[in-house]
ZAMI-343103 format. One line per 2 residues: number of its first residue (from 1); their letters; for each residue x negated, y negated, z of C-alpha. Coordinates in nm, 2 decimals, decimal comma. Example, Ala and Ser with C-alpha at 12.3 -4.5 7.8 and 13.67 -1.06 7.14 Angstrom:
BEGIN
1> AS> -1,23 0,45 0,78 ~ -1,37 0,11 0,71 $
***
This chain:
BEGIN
1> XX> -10,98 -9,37 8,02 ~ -10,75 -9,57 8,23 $
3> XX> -10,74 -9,96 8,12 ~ -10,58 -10,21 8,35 $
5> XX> -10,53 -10,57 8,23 ~ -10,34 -10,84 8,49 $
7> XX> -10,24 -11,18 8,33 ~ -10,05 -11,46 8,47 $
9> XX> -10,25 -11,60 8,70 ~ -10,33 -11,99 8,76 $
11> XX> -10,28 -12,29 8,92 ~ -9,97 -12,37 9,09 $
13> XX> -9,83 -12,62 9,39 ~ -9,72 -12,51 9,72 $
15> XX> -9,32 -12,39 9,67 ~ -9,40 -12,30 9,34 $
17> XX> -9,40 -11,99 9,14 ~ -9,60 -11,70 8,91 $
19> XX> -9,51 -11,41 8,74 ~ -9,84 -11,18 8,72 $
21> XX> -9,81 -10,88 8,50 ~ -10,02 -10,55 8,47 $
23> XX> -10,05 -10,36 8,15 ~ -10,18 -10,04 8,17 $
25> XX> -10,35 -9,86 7,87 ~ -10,45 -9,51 7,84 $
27> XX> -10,26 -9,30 8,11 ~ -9,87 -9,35 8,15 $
29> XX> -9,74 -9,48 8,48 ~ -9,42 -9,34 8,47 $
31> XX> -9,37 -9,09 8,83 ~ -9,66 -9,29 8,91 $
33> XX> -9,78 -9,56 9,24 ~ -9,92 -9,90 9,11 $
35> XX> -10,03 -10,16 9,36 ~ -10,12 -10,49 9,35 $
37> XX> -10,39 -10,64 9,60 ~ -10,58 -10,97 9,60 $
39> XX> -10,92 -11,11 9,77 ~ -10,97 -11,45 9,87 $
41> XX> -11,27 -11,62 9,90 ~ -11,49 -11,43 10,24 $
43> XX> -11,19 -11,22 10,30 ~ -11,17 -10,86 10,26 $
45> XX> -10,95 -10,71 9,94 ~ -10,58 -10,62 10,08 $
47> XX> -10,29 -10,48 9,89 ~ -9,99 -10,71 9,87 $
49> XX> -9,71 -10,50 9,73 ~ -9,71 -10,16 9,55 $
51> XX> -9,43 -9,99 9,39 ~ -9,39 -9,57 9,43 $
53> XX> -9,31 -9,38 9,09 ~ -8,94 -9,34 9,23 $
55> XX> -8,93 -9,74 9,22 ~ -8,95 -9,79 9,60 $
57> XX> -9,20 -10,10 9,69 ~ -9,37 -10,21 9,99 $
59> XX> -9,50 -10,49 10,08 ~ -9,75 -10,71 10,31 $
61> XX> -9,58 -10,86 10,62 ~ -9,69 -11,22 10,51 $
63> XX> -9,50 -11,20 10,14 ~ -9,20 -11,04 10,26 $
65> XX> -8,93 -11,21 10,07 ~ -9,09 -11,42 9,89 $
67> XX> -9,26 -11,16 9,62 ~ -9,11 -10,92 9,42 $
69> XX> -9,28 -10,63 9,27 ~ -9,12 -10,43 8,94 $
71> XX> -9,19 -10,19 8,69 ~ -9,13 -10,14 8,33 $
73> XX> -9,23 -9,76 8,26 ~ -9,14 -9,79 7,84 $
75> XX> -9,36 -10,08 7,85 ~ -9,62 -9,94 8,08 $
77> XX> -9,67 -10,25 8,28 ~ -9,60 -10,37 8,63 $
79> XX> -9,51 -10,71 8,72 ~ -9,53 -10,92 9,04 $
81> XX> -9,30 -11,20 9,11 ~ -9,43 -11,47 9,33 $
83> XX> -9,20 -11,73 9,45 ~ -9,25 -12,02 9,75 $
85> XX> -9,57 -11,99 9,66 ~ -9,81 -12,10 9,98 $
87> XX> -10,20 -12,21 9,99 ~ -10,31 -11,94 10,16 $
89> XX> -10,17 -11,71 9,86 ~ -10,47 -11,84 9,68 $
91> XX> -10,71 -11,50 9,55 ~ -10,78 -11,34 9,30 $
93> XX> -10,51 -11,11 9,22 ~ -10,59 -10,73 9,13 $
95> XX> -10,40 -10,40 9,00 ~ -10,49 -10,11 9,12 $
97> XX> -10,35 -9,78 8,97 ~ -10,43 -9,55 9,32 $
99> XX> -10,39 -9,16 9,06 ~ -10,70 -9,30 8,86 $
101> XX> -10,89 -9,49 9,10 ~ -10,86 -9,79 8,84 $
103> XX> -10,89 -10,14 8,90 ~ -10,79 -10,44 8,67 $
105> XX> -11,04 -10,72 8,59 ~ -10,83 -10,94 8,88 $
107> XX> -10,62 -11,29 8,80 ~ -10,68 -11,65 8,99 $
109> XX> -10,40 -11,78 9,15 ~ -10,46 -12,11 9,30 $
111> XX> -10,17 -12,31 9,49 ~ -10,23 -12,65 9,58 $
113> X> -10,11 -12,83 9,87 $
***
């Protein structure tokens, strides 16, 4: 059974920043995609970054430059940088490990203006 755990979340002011980790239990990620998504109040769930097994990442047009997503395949976890951090970043923050289907439990991030 796949286990996904995000941490890191909270509140922060505008131009601020968060470092949101992902540890994943039970299934190695190593060769593997992770993503990270996040929901915000009456909005649909939409990925934000993702990262291929080869260590190649994507991201959403609207945190272009301003996140960075990383891996750590000994330590089975994936991280996501968030710098410049804007109000409308506000969610609830979600891994999502696309091989297993398996979602984390999700992580607030609130920025103040």
């Amino acid at each position: 059974q796949v286990q996904l755990v995000e941490s890191g979340g909270g509140l922060v002011q505008a131009g601020g920043s968060l470092r949101l980790s992902c540890a994943v239990s039970g299934k190695r990620i190593r060769l593997n995609t992770i993503s990270w998504y996040r929901q915000a109040p009456g909005k649909e769930r939409g990925m934000v970054a993702e990262v291929t097994g080869g260590g190649k990442a994507n991201y959403e047009d609207s945190v272009k430059g301003r996140f960075t997503i990383s891996r750590d395949d000994a330590k089975n976890t994936v991280y996501l940088q968030m710098n410049s951090l804007k109000p409308e970043d506000t969610a609830v923050y979600y891994c999502y490990y696309p091989g297993w289907r398996a979602w984390g439990q999700g992580t607030q991030v609130t920025v103040s203006s």
